[in-house]
N, C-alpha and C positions, 0 to 999 in steps of 0.2 A: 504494500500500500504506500510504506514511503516515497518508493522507489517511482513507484509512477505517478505522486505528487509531485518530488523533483522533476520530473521530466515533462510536464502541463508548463507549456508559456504561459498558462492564465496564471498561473501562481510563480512563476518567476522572474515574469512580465518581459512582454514583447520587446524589442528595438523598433520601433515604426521606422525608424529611415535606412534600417539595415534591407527593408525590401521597397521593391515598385507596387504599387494597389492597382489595382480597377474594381470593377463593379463587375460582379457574372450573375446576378440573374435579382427580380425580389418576385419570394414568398411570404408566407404564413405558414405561424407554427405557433400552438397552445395560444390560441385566439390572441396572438400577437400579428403585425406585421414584419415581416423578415426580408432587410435586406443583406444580400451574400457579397463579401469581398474577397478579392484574395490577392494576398502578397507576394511575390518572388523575388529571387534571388537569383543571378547571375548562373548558379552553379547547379542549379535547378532545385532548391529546397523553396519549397512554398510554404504556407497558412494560410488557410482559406475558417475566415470567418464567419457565421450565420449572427446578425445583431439586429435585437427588437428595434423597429423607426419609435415605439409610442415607449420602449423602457430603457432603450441602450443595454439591453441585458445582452450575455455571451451565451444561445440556445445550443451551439455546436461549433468547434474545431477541428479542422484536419489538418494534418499537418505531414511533411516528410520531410524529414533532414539526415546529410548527411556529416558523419563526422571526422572519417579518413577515410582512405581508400580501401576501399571493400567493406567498409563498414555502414551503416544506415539506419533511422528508425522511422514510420509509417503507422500513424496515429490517428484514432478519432475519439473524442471527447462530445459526450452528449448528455444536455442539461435539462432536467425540467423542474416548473415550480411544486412548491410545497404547501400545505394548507396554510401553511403563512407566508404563502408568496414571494419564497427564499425560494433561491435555486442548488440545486443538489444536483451529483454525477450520477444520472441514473443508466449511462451506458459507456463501457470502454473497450478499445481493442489495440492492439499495439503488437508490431512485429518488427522484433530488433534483428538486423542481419549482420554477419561477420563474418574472417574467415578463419581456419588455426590450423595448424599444420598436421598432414594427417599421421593420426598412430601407427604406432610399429603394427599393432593387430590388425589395422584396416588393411595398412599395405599389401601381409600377410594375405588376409585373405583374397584381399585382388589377384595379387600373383598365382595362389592357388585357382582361381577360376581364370587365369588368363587375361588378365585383363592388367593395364598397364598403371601403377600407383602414381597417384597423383601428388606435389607436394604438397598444395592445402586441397580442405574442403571447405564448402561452404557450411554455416551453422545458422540456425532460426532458433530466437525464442520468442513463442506465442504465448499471448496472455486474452483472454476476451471475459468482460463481468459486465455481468447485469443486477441492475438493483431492483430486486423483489419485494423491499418490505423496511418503512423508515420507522426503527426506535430509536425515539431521541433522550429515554430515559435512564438517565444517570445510573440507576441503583441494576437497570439489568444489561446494561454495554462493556459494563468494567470486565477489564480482562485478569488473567491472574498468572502470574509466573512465566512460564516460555512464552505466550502470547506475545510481550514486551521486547523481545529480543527479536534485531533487527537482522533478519537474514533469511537466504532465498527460500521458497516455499516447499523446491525437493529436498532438502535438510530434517523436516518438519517428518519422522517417523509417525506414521498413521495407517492403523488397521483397515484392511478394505471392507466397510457397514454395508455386505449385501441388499438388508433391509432398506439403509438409508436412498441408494440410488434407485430402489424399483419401484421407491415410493417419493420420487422429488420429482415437481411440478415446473418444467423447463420451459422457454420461449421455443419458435419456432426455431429450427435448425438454420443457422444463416450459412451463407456462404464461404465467410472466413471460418467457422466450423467443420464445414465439411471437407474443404481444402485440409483441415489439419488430419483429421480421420482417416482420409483416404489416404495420405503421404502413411501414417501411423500402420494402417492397416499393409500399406503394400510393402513396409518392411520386412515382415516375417509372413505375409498372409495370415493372419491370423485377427477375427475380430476384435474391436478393441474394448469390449466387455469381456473377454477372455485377457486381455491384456492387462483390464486395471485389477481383476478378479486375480491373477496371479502378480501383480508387479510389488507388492510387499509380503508375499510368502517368502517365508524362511527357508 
């Protein structure tokens, strides 16, 4: 969660004259009027904004930036109001690209199937949340012990709750979901409710 608070221009706030504007299009969005801007840059990282004409609010974000070569991130940020007319993150997706040099195993097994090793490979990490359900009360949000501690989310040793995923009430399957599914699945062939079913067996 830190992590992709630091990495929201809304909260570590834009350069406006680090890009060129225009104007690409006006809608509506939660009985607001919306018009779309978007920024770029030279080197092609853009921000394209969604902002109410009647609130000045920030309804959605997108953004792609690059940070070195071969490296990149590919973001959207989407906001709606609250019964007190605050706005809250109620959609996110983010896919950070990189490259690292490949391991001795991968190599290995290229060469075993004939295939010629390559020195890097490409790496993705995908993250997609959706906000189901806002408690803004203090006495049941508090977290306790590990919770606090700031680090990546495969670290976090957790029992696979059969129960829990046959019984959670999901959005539709988006697109950036199914992109990760399929890549997941055509790894090993292998479903990937077979995959999260086995990925923390001992």
């Amino acid at each position: 969660m830190q992590y992709m608070e630091w990495n929201n221009p809304l909260r570590k706030g834009i350069s406006l004259g680090a890009y060129k504007w225009k104007k690409i299009k006006d809608t509506n969005y939660d009985d607001d009027d919306i018009v779309v801007i978007k920024g770029s840059e030279k080197n092609g990282d853009f921000i394209t904004l969604y902002i109410g004409l009647n609130t000045a609010k920030i309804y959605r974000l997108d953004m792609f930036k690059t940070h070195k070569e071969g490296t990149s991130m590919d973001a959207i940020y989407v906001y709606k109001n609250n019964n007190q007319n605050k706005l809250y993150l109620s959609y996110h997706k983010r896919e950070y690209t990189f490259q690292v040099k490949t391991p001795e195993h991968i190599k290995r097994i290229m060469i075993q199937t004939g295939k010629k090793p390559k020195p890097i490979v490409p790496v993705a990490y995908r993250h997609e949340v959706f906000v189901l359900n806002l408690d803004d009360n203090s006495k049941t949000t508090k977290s306790k012990g590990d919770e606090y501690n700031q680090r990546d989310m495969t670290l976090y040793k957790l029992d696979y709750n059969q129960n829990f995923w046959n019984n959670l009430s999901l959005p539709p399957e988006t697109k950036f979901y199914q992109k990760n599914r399929e890549e997941l699945e055509g790894l090993f062939d292998v479903p990937i409710e077979i995959q999260f079913k086995y990925s923390n067996s001992n």
